[in-house]
C-alpha positions as CSV (number, residue, x, y, z in Angstrom):
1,X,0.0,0.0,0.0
2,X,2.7,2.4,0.2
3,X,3.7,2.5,-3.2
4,X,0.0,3.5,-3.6
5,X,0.1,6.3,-1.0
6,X,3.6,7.7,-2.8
7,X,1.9,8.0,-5.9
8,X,-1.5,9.8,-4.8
9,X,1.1,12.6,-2.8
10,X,2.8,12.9,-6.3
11,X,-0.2,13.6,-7.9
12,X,-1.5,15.9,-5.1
13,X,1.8,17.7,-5.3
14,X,1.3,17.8,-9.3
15,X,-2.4,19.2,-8.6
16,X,-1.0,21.9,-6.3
17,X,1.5,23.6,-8.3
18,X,-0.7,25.3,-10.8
19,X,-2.7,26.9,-7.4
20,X,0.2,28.1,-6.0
21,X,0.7,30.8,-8.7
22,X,-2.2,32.1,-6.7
23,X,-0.3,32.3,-3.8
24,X,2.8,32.8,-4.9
25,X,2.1,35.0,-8.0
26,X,5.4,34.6,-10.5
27,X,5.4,34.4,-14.3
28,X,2.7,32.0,-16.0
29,X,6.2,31.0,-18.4
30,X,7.8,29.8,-15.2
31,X,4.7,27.6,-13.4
32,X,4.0,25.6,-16.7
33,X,7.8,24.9,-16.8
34,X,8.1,23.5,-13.8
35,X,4.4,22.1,-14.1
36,X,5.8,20.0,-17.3
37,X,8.6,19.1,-16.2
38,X,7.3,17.6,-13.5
39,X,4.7,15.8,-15.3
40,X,7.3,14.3,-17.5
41,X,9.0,12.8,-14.3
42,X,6.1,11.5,-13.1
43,X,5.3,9.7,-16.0
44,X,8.6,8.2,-16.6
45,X,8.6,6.9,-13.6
46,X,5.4,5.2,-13.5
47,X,6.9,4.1,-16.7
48,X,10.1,2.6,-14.7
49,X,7.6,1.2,-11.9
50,X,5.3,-0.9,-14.6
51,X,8.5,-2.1,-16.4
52,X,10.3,-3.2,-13.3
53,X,6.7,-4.8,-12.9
54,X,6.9,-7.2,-15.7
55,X,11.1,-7.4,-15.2
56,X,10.3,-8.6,-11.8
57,X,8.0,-11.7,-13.1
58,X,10.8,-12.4,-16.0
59,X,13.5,-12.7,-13.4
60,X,11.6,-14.5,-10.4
61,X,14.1,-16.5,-9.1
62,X,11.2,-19.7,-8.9
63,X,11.3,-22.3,-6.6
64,X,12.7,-25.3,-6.3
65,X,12.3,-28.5,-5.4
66,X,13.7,-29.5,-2.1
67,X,12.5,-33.1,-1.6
68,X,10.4,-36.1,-3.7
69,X,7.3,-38.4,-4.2
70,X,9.5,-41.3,-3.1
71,X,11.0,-39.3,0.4
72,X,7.7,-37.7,1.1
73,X,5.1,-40.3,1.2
74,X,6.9,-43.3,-0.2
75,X,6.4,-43.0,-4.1
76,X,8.1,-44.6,-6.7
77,X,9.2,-41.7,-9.8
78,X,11.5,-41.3,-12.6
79,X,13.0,-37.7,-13.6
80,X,11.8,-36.5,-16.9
81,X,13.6,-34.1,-19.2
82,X,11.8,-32.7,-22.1
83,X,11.9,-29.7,-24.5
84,X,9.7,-27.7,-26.7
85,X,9.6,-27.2,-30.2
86,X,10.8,-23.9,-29.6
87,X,14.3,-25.4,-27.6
88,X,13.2,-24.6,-24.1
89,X,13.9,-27.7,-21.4
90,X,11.4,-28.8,-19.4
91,X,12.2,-31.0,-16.2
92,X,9.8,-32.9,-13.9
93,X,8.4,-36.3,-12.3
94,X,6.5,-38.9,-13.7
95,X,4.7,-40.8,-11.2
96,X,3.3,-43.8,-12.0
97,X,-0.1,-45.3,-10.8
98,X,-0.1,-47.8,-7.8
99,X,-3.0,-49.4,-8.9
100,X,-4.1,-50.6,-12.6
101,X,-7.1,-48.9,-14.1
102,X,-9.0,-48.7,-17.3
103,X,-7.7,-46.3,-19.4
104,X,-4.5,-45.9,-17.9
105,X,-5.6,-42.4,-16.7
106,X,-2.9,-39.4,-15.9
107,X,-3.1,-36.0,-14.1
108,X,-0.9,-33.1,-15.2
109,X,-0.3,-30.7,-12.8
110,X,0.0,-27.1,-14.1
111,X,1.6,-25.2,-11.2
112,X,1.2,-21.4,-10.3
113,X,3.8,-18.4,-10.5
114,X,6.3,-18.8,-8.6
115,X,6.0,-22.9,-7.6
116,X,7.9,-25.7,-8.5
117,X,7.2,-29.1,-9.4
118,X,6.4,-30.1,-5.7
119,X,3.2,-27.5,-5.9
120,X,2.1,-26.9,-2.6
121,X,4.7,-29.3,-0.6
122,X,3.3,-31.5,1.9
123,X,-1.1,-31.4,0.3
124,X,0.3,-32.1,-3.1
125,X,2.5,-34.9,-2.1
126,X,-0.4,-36.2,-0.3
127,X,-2.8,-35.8,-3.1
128,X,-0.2,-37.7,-5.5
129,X,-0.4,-40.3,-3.7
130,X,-4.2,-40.6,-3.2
131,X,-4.5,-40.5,-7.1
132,X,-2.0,-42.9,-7.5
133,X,-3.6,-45.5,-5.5
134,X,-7.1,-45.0,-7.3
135,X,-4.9,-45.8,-10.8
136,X,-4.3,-42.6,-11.9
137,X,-0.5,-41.4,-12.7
138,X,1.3,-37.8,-12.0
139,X,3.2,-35.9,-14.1
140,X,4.2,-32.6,-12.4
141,X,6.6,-30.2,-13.9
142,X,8.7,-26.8,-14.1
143,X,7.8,-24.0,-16.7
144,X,10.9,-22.7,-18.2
145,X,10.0,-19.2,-17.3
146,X,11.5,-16.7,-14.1
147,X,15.7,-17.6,-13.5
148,X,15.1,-21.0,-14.5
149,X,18.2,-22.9,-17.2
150,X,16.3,-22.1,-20.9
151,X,13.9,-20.0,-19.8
152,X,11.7,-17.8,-22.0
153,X,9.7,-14.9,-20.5
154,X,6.2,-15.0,-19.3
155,X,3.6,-14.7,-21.8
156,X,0.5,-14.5,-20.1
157,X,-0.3,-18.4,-21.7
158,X,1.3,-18.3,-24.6
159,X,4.7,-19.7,-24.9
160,X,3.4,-21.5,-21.5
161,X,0.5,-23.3,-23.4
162,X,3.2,-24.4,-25.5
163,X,5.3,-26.0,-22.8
164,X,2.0,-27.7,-21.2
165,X,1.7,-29.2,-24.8
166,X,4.6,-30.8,-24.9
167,X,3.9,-32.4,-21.4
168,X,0.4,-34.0,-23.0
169,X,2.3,-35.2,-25.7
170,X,4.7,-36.8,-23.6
171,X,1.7,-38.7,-21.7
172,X,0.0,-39.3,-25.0
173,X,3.6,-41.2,-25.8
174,X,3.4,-42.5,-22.7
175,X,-0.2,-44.6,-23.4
176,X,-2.2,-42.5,-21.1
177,X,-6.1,-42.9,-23.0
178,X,-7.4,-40.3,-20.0
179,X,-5.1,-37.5,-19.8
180,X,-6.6,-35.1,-17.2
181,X,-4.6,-30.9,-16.0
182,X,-4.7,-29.6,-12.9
183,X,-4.0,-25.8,-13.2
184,X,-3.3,-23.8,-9.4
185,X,-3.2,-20.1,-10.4
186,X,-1.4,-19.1,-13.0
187,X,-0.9,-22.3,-14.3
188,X,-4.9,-22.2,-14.8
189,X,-4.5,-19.6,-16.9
190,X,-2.1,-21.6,-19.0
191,X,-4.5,-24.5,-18.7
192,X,-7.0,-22.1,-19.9
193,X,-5.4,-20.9,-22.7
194,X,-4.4,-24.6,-23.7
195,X,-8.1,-25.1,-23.6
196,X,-9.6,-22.3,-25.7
197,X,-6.8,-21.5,-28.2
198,X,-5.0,-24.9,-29.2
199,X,-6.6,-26.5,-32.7
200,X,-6.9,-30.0,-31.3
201,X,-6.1,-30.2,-27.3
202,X,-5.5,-33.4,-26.3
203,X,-6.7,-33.9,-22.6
204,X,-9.7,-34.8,-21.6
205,X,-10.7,-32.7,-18.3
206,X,-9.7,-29.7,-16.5
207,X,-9.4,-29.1,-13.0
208,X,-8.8,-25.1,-12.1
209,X,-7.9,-24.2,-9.0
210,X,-7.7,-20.5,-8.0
211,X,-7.1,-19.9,-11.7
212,X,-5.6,-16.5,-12.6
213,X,-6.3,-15.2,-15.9
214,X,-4.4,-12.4,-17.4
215,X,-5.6,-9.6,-18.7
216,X,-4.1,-5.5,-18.3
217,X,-7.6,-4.9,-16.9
218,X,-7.5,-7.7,-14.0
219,X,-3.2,-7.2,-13.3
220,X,-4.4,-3.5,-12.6
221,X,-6.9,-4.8,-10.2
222,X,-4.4,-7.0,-8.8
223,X,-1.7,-4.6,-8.4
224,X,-3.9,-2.6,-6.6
225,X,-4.6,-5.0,-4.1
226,X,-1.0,-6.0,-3.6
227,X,0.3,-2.6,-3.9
228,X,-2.7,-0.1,-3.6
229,X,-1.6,1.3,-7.2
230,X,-4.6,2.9,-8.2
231,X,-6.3,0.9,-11.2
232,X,-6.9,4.0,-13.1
233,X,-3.5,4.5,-12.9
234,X,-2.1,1.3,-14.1
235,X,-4.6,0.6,-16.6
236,X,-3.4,3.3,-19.7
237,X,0.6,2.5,-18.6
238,X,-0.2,-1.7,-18.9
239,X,-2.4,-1.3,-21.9
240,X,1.3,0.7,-23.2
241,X,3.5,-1.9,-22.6
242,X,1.5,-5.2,-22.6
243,X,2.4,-5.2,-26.3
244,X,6.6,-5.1,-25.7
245,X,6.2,-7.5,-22.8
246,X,3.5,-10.2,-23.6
247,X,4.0,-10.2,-27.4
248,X,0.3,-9.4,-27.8
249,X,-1.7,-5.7,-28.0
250,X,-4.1,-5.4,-25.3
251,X,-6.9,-6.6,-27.0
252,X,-5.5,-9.0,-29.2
253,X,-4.0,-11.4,-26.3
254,X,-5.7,-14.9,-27.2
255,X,-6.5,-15.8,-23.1
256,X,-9.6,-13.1,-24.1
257,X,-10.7,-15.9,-25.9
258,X,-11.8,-17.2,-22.5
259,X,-14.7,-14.6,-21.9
260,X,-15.8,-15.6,-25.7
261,X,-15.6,-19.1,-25.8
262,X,-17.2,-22.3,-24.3
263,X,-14.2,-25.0,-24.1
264,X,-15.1,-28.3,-25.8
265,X,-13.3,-29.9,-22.6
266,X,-15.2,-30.4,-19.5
267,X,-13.7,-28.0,-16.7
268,X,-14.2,-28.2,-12.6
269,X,-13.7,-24.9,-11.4
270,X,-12.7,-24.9,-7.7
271,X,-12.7,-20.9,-6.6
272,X,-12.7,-18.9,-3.4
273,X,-15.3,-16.2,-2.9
274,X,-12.5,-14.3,-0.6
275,X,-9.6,-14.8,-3.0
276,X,-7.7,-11.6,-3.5
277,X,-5.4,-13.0,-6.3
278,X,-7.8,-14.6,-8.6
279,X,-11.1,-12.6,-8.4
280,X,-13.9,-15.2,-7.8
281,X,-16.1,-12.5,-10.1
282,X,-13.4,-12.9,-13.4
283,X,-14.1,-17.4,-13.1
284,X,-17.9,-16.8,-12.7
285,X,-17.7,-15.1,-16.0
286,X,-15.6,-17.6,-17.8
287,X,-18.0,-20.1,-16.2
288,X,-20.8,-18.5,-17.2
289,X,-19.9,-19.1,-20.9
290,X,-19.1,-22.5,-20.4
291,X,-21.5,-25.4,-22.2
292,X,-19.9,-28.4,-21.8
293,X,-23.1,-30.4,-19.4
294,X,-20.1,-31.9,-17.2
295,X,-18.9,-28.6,-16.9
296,X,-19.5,-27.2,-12.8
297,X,-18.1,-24.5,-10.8
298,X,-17.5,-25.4,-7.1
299,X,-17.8,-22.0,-4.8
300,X,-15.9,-22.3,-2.0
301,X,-17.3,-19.7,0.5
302,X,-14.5,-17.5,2.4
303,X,-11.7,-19.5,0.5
304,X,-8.3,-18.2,-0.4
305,X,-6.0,-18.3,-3.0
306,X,-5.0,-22.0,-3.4
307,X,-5.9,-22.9,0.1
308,X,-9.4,-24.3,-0.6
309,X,-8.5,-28.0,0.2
310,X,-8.2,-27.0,3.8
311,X,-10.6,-24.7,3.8
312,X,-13.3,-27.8,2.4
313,X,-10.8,-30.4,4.0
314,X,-8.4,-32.4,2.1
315,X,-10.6,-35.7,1.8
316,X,-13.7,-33.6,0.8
317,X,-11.8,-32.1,-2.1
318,X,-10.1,-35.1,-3.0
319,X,-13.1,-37.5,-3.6
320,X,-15.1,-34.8,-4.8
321,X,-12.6,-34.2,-7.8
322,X,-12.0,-38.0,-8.4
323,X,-15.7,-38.9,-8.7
324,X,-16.0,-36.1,-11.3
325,X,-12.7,-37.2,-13.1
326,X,-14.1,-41.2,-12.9
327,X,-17.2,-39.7,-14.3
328,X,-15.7,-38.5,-17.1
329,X,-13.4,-41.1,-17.7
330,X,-16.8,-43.6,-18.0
331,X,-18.3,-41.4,-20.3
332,X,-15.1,-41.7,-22.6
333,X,-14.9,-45.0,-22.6
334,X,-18.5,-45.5,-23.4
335,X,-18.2,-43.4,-26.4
């Protein structure tokens, strides 16, 4: 919030010049000077701050992962090393199922900003382990984006997409009929994307938890929360430089497809009516143009950003996503 309290002083300072000639008196020549000069400082450095913005998200250092399946709860896993068409490497685990079922099923998880392939630690080990014993395998992975070896800069989807692509392919090589994503936060924005804007996406259900999507118009509502920049103020300044940084104009980024477009694949939205980083408002709307009849939005009430299985308990969210995954999973198979 202070960076939002420095900023409305500037522009109260800015506002109070042209009174002072009032006060003051002076030459008119002098006053609009100082008045534009001024102005042009301000704006360059609201031009610095939104840069350093976006510099900040391409240089995240990212985390890392500190332990494994087999050390945490007793999981057997192979390291996996793939890249992309366009050369970047992608590392991760492959998990396999404990327990043989039809379809040979497989969960991808698409982790948020800033995670690494253990997602949330200790509940995602947990919840690897409780889909591999119901015959479903993991596959969770690093985007090359932030400090990581190879990386390539953050794209609001769109070089992401293309990593989480060459993931499904690799389960597709693997034999996996079912291949299932499970998107936290921004990597439900890339799951998303993957959803809306590929030709022929190849998985078969989505799971979005606390999904971000990014747009200039939601970042400036988000920066104002996390930094009390006023969203009047970022708004004109992102719609400038979302074009240099995301590779897209403002209105041309394909993750608006979202608000336009009912996915062909079935998608279980799990969202937090108090989440401050994912507005539960933005996923209503993308829900609301949803057709898919196995499609269903489950509102957690007073849940957080990627804490809603311990806000509706771990076992609770578990079984409720498994009986919608087996659901789908029968339906496919009867087809």
């Amino acid at each position: 919030m202070i960076i939002g309290k420095i900023l409305y002083s500037a522009f109260a300072l800015v506002l109070a010049i042209p009174f002072s000639r009032l006060i003051f008196g002076g030459s008119w020549l002098w006053y609009i000077g100082m008045d534009t000069t001024l102005i042009l400082i301000y704006i360059i450095g609201f031009f610095m701050i939104y840069n350093h913005i976006f510099t900040s998200l391409n240089n995240d250092k990212m985390a890392t992962a500190t332990s494994n399946p087999q050390k945490e709860v007793g999981l057997n896993y192979r390291d996996i090393e793939l890249t992309t068409p366009t050369g970047h490497p992608i590392k991760g685990w492959y998990i396999p199922s404990t327990q043989a079922s039809v379809g040979n099923p497989v969960l991808i998880y698409s982790h948020g900003f800033g995670l690494s392939r253990e997602q949330l630690g200790e509940s995602s080990y947990e919840q690897f382990k409780y889909f591999a014993a119901r015959g479903y395998s993991v596959i969770t992975f690093e985007y090359p984006i932030g400090e990581r070896e190879g990386a390539h800069k953050v794209t609001g989807g769109a070089l992401e997409s293309e990593d989480l692509a060459t993931v499904v392919d690799y389960a597709k090589e693997m034999g996996h009929e079912f291949v299932g994503l499970i998107g936290y936060s921004y990597g439900g924005n890339t799951s998303l994307y993957y959803a809306v804007n590929k030709v022929t996406p190849l998985v078969d259900a989505i799971i979005l938890d606390s999904s971000i999507v990014v747009t200039p118009s939601i970042l400036a509502r988000q920066l104002h929360v996390w930094s009390g920049l006023p969203v009047y103020i970022s708004l004109p300044f992102l719609y400038l430089l979302w074009k240099r940084k995301m590779g897209f104009r403002k209105d041309d980024h394909p993750i608006q497809n979202v608000f336009k477009t009912s996915s062909d694949i079935p998608i279980l939205f799990w969202h937090g009516t108090s989440d401050r980083d994912a507005f539960y408002e933005v996923i209503e709307s993308v829900y609301s143009k949803q057709s898919h009849p196995l499609t269903q939005l489950r509102t957690v009430q007073d849940g957080e950003h990627v804490e809603l299985h311990t806000k509706v308990g771990e076992s609770v969210y578990n079984e409720q996503t498994l009986d919608w995954l087996t659901q789908l999973n029968t339906e496919k198979l009867k087809a």
